[in-house]
N, CA, C and O atoms as a CHARMM CRD file, in Angstrom:
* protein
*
  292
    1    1 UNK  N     13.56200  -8.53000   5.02000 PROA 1      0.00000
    2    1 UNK  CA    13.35400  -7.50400   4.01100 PROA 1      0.00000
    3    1 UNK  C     13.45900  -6.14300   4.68300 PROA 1      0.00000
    4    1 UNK  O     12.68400  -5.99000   5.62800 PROA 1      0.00000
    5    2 UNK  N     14.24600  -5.14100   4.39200 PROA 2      0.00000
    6    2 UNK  CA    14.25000  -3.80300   4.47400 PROA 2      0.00000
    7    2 UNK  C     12.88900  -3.14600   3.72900 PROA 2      0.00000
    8    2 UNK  O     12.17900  -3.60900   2.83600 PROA 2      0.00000
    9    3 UNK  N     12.80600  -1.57400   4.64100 PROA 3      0.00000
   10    3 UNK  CA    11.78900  -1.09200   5.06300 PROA 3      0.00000
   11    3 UNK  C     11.94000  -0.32000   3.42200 PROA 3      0.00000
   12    3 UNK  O     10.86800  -0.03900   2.88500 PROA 3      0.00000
   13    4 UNK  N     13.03300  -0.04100   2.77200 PROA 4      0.00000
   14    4 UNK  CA    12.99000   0.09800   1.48700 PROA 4      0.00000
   15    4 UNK  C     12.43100  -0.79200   0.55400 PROA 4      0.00000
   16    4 UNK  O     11.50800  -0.49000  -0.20200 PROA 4      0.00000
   17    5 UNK  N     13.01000  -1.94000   0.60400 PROA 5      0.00000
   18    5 UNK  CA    12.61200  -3.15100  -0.43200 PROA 5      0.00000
   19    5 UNK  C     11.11700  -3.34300  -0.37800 PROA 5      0.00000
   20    5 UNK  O     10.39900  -3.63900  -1.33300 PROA 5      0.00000
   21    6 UNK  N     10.63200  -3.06900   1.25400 PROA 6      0.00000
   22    6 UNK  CA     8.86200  -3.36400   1.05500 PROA 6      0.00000
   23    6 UNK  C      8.13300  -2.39600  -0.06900 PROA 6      0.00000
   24    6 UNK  O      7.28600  -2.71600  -0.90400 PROA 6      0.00000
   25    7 UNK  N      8.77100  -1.03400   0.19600 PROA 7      0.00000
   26    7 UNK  CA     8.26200   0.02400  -0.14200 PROA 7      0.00000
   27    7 UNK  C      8.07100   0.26900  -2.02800 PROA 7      0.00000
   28    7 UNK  O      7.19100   0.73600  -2.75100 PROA 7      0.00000
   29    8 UNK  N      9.41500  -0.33700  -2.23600 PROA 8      0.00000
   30    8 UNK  CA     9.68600  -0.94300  -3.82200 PROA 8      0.00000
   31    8 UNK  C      8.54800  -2.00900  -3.86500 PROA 8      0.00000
   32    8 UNK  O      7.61400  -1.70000  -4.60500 PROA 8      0.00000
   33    9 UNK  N      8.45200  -3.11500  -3.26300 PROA 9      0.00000
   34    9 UNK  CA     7.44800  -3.94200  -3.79300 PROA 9      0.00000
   35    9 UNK  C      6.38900  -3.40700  -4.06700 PROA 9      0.00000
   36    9 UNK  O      6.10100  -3.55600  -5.25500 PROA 9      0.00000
   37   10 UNK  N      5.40500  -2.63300  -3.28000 PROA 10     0.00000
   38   10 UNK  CA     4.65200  -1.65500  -2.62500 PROA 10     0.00000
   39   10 UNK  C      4.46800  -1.31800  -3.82400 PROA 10     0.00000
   40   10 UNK  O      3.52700  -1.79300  -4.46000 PROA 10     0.00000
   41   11 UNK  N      5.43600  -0.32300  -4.43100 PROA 11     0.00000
   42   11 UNK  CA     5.50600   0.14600  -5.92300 PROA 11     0.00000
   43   11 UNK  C      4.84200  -0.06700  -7.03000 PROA 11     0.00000
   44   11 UNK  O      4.02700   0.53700  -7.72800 PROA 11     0.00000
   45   12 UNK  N      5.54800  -1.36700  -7.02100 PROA 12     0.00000
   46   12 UNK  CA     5.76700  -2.20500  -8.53900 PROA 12     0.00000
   47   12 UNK  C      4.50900  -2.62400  -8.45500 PROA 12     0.00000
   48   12 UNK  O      3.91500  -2.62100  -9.53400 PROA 12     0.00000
   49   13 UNK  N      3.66400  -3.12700  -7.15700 PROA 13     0.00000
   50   13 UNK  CA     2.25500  -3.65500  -7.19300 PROA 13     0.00000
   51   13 UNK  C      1.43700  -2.26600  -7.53900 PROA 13     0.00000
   52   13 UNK  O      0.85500  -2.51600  -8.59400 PROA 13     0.00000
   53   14 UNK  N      1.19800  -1.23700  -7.23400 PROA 14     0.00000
   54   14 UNK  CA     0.68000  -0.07000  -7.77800 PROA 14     0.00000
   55   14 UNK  C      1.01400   0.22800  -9.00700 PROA 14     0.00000
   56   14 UNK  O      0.00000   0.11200  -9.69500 PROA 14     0.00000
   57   15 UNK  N      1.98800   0.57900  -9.69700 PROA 15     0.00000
   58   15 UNK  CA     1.88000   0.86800 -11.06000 PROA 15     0.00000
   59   15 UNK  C      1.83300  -0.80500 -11.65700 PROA 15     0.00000
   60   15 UNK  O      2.14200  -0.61900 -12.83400 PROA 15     0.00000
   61   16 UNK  N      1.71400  -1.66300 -11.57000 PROA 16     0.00000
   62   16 UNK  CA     0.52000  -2.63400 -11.85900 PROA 16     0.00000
   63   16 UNK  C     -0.65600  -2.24500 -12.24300 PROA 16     0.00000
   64   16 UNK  O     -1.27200  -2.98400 -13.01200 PROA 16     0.00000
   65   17 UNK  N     -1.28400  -0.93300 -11.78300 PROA 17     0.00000
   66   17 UNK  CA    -2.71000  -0.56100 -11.75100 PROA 17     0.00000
   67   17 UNK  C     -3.46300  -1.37100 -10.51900 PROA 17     0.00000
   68   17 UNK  O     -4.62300  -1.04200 -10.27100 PROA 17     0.00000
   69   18 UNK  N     -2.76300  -2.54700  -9.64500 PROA 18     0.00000
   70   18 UNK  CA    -3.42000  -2.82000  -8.71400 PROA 18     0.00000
   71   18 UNK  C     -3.31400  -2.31200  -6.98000 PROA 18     0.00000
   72   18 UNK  O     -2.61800  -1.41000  -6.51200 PROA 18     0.00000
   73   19 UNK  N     -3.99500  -2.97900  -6.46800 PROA 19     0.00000
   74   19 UNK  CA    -4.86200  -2.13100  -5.78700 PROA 19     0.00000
   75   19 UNK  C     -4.00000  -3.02800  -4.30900 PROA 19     0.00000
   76   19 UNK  O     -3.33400  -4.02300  -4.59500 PROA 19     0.00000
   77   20 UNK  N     -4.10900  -2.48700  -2.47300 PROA 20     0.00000
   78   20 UNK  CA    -3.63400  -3.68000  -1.83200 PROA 20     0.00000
   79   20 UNK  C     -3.97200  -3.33400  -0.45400 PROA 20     0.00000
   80   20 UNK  O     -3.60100  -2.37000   0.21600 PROA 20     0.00000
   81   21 UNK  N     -4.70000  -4.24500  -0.17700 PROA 21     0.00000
   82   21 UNK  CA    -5.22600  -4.30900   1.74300 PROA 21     0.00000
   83   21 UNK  C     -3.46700  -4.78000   2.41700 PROA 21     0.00000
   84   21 UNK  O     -2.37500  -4.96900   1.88100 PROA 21     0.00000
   85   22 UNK  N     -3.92900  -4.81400   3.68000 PROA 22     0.00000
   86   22 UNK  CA    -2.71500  -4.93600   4.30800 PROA 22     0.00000
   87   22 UNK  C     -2.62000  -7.17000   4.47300 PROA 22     0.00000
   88   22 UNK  O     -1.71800  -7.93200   4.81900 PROA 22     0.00000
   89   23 UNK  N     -3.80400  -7.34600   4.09100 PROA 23     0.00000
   90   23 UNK  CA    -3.72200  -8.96200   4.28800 PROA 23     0.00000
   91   23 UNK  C     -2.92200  -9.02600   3.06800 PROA 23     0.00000
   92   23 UNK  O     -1.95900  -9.79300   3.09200 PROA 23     0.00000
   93   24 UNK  N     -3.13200  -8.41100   2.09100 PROA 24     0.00000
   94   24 UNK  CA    -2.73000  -8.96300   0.85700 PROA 24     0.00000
   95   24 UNK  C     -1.30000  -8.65900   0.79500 PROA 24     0.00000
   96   24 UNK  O     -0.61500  -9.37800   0.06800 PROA 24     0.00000
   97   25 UNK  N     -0.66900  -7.58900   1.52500 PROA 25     0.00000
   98   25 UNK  CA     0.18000  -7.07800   1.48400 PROA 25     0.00000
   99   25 UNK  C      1.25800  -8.64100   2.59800 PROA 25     0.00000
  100   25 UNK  O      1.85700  -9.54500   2.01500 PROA 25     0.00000
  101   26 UNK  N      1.22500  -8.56500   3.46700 PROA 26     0.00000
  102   26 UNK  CA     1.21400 -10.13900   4.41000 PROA 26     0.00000
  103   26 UNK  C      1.42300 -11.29800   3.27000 PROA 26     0.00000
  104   26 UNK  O      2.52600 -11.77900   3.01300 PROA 26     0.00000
  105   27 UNK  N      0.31100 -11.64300   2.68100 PROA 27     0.00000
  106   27 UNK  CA     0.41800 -12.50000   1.64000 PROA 27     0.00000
  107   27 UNK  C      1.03100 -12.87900   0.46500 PROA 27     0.00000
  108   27 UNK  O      1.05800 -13.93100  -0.17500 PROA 27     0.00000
  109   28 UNK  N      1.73200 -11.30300   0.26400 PROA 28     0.00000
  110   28 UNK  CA     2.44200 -10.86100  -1.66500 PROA 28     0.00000
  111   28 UNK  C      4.08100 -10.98300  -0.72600 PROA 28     0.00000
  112   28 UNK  O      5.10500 -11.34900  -1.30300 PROA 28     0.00000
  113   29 UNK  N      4.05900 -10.68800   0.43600 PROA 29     0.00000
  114   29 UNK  CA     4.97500  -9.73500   0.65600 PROA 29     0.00000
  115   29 UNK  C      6.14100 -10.30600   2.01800 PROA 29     0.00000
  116   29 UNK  O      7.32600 -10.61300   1.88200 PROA 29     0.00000
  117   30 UNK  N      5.53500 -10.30300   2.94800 PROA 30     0.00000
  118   30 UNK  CA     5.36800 -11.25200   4.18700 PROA 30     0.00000
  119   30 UNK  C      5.77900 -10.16000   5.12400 PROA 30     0.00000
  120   30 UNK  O      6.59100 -10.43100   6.00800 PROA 30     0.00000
  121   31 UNK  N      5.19000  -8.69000   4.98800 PROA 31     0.00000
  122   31 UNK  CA     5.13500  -7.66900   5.69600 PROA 31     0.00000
  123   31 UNK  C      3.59100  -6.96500   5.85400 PROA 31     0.00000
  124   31 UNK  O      2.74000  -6.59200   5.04700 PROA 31     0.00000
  125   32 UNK  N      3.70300  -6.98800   7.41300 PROA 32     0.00000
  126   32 UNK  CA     2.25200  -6.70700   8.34000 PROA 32     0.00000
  127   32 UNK  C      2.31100  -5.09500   8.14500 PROA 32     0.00000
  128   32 UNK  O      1.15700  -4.70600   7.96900 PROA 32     0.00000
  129   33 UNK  N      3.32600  -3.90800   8.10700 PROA 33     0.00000
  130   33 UNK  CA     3.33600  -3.06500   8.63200 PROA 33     0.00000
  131   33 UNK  C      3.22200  -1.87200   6.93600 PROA 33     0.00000
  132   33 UNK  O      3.97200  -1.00000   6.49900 PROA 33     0.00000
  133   34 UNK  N      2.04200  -2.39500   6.49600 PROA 34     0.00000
  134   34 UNK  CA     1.63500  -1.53300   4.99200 PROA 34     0.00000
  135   34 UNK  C      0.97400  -0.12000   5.37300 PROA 34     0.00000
  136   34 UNK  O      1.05600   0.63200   4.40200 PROA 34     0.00000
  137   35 UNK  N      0.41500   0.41600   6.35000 PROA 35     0.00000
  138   35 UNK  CA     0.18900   1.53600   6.64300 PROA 35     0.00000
  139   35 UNK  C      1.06300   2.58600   7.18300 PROA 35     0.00000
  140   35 UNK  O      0.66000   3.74800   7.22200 PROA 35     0.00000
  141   36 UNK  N      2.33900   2.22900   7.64100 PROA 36     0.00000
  142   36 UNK  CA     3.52000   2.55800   7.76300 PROA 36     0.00000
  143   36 UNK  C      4.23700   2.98200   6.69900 PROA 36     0.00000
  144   36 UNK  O      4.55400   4.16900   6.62000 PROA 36     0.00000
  145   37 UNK  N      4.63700   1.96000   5.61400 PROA 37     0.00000
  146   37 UNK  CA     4.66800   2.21400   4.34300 PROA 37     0.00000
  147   37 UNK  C      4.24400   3.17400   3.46500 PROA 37     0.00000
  148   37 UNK  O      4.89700   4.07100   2.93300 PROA 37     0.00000
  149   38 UNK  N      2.76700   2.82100   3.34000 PROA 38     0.00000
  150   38 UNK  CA     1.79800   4.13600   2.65800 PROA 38     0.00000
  151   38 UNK  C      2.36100   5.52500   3.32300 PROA 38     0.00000
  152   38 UNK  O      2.71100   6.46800   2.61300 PROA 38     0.00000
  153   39 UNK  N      2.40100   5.55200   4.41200 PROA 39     0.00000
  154   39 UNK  CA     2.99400   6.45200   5.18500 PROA 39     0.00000
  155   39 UNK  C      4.15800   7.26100   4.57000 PROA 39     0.00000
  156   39 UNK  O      4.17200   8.29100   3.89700 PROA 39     0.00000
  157   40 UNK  N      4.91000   6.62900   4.92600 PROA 40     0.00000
  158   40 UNK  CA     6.50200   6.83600   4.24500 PROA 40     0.00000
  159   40 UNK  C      6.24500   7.52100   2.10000 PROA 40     0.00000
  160   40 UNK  O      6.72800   8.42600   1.42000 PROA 40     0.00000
  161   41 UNK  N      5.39300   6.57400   1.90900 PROA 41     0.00000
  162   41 UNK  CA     5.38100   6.56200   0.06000 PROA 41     0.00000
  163   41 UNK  C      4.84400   7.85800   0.05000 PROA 41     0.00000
  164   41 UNK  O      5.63700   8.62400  -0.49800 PROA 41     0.00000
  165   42 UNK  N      3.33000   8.68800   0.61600 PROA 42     0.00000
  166   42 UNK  CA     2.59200   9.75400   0.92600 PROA 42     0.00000
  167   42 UNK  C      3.76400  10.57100   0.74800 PROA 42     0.00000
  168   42 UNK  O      4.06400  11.27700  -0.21500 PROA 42     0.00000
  169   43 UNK  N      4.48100  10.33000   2.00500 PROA 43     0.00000
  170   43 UNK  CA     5.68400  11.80000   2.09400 PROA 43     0.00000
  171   43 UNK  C      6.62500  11.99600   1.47300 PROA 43     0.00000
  172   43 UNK  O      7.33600  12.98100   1.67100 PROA 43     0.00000
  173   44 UNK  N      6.97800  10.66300   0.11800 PROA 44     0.00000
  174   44 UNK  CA     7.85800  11.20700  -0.71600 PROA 44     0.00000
  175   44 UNK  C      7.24300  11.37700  -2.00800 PROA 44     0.00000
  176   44 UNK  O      7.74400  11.16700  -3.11200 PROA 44     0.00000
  177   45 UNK  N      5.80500  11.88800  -1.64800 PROA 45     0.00000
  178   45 UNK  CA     5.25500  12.50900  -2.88400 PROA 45     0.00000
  179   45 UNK  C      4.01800  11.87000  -3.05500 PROA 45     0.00000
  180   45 UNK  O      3.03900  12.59700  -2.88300 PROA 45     0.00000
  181   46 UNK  N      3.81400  10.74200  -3.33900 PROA 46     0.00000
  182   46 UNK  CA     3.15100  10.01600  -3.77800 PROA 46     0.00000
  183   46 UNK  C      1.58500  10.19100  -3.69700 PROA 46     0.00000
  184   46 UNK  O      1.03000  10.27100  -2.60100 PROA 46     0.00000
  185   47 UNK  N      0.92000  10.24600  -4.83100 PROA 47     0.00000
  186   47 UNK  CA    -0.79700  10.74800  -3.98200 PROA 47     0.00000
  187   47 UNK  C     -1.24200   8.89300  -3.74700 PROA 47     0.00000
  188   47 UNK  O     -0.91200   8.08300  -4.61300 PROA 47     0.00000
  189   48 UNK  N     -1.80800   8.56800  -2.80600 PROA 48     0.00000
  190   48 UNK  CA    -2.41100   7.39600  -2.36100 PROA 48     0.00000
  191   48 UNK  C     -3.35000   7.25600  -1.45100 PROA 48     0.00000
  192   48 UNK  O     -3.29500   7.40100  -0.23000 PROA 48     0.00000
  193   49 UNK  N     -4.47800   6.87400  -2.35500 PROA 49     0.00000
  194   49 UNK  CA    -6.18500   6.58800  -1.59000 PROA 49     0.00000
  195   49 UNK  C     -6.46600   6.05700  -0.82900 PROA 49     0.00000
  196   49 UNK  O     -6.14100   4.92600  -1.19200 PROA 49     0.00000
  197   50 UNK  N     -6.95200   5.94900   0.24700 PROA 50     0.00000
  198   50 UNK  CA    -7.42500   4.91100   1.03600 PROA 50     0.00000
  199   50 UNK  C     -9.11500   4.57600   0.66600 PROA 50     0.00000
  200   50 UNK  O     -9.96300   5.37300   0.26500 PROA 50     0.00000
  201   51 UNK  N     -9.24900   3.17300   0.94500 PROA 51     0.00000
  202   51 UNK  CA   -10.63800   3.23400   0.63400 PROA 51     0.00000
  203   51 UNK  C    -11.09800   2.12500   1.90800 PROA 51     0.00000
  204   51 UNK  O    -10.34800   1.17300   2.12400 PROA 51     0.00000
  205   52 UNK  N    -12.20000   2.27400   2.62800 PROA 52     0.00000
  206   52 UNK  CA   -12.20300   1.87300   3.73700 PROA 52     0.00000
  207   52 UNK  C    -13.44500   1.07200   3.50000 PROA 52     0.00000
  208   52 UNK  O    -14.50500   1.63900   3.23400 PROA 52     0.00000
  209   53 UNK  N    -13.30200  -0.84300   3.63200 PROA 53     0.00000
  210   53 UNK  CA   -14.05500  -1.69000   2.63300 PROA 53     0.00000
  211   53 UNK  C    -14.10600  -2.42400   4.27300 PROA 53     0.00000
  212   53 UNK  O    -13.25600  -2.36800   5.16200 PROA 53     0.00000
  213   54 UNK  N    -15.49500  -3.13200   4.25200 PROA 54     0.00000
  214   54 UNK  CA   -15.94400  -4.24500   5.29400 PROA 54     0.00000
  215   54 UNK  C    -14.99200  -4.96200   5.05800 PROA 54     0.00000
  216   54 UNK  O    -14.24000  -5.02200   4.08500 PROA 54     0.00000
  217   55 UNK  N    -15.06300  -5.74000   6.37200 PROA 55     0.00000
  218   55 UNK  CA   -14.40700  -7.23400   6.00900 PROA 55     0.00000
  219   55 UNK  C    -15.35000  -8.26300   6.84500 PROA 55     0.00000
  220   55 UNK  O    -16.52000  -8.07200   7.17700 PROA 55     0.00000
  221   56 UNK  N    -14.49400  -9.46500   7.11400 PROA 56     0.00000
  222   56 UNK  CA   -16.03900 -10.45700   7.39200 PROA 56     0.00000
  223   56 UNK  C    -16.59500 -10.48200   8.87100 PROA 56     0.00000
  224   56 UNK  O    -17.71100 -10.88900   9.19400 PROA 56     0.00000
  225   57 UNK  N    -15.48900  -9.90600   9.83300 PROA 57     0.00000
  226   57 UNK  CA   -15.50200  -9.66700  10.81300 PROA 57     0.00000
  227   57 UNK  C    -16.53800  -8.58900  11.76200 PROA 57     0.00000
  228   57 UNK  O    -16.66600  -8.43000  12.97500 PROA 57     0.00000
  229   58 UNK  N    -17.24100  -7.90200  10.45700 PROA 58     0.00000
  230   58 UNK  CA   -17.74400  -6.79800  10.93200 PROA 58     0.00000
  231   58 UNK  C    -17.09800  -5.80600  10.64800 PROA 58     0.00000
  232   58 UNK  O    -17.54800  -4.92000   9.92200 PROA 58     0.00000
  233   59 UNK  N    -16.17900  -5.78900  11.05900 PROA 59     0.00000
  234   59 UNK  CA   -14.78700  -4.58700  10.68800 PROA 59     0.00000
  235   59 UNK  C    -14.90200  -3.57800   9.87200 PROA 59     0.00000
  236   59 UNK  O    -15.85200  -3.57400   9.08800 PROA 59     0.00000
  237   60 UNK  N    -14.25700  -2.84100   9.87600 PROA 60     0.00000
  238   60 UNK  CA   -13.82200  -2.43900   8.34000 PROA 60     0.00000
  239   60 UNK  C    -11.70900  -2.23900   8.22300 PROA 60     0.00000
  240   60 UNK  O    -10.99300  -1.87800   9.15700 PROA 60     0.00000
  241   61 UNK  N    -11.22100  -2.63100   6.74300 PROA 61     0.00000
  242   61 UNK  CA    -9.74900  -2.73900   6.86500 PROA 61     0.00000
  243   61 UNK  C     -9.45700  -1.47700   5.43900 PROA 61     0.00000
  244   61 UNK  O    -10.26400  -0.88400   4.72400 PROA 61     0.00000
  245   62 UNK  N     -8.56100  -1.46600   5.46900 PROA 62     0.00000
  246   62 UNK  CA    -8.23600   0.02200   4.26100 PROA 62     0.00000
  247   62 UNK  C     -7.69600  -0.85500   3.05300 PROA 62     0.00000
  248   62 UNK  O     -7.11900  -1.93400   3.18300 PROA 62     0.00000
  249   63 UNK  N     -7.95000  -0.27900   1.98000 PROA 63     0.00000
  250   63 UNK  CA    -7.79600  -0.71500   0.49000 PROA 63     0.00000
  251   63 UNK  C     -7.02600   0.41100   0.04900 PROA 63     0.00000
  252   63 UNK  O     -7.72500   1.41800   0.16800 PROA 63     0.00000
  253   64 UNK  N     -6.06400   0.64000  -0.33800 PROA 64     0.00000
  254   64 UNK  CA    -4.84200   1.66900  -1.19300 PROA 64     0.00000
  255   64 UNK  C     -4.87000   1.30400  -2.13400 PROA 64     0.00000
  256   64 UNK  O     -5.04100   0.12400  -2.44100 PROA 64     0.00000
  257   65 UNK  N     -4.63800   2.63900  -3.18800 PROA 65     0.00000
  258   65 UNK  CA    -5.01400   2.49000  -4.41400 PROA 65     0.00000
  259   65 UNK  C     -3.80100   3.84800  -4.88400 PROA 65     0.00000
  260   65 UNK  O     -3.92300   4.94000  -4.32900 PROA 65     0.00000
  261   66 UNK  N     -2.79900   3.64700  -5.82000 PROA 66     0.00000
  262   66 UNK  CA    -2.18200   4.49400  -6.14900 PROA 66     0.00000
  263   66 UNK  C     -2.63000   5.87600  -7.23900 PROA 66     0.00000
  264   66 UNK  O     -2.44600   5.77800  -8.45200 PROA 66     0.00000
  265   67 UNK  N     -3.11500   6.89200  -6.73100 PROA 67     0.00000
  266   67 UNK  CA    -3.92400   8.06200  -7.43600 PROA 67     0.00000
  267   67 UNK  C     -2.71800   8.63800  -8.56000 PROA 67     0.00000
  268   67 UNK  O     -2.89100   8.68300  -9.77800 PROA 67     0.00000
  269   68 UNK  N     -1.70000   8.98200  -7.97000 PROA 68     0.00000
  270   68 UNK  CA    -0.55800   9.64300  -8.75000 PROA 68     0.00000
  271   68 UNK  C      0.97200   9.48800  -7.90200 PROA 68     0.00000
  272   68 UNK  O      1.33900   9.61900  -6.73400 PROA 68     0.00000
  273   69 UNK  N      1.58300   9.15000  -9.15200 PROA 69     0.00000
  274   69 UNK  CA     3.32200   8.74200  -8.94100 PROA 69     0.00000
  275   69 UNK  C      3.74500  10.33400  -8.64500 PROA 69     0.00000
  276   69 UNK  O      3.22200  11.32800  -9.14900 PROA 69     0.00000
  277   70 UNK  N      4.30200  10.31100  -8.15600 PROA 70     0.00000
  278   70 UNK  CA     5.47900  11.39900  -7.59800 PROA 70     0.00000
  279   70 UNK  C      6.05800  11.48900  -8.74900 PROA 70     0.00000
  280   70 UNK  O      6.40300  10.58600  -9.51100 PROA 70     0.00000
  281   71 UNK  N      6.18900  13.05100  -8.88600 PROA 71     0.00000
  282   71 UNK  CA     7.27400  13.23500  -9.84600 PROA 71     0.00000
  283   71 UNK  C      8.97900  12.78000 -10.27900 PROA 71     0.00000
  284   71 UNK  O      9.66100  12.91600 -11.29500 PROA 71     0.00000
  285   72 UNK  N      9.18200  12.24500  -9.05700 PROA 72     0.00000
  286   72 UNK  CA    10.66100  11.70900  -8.75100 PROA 72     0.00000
  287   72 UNK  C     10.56600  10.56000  -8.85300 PROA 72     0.00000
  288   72 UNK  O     11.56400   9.85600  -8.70300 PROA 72     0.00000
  289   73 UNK  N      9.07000   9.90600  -9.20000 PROA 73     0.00000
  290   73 UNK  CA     9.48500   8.56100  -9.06400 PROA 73     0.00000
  291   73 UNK  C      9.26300   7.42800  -8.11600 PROA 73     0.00000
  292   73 UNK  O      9.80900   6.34200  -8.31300 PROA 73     0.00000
């Protein structure tokens, strides 16, 4: 999969209204590198939340949440 096509999936799961950790992203998707992504989506406009949620490890992992579509789309 191209670094576009993730970014489209990426998408289509946000204006879903849903929401996506990077496991889930692995799991929907079969791409590890979703903060990269967010990355990329941020700078072509895009407003996108991070929300920084435990996990079982002790940890904590980031939850993205799409705030507002870019005007372009």
């Amino acid at each position: 999969m191209t670094t576009d096509a993730h970014r489209r999936q990426i998408m289509a799961h946000f204006r879903k209204g849903l929401s996506l950790t990077p496991n889930e992203s692995q799991q929907l998707f079969g791409k590890r590198r979703l903060a990269a992504r967010i990355l990329d989506l941020r700078g072509m406009g895009h407003e996108i939340e991070t929300i920084l949620e435990p996990n079982e490890n002790g940890g904590r992992h980031a939850r993205y949440v799409l705030i507002k579509e870019a005007e372009n789309g």
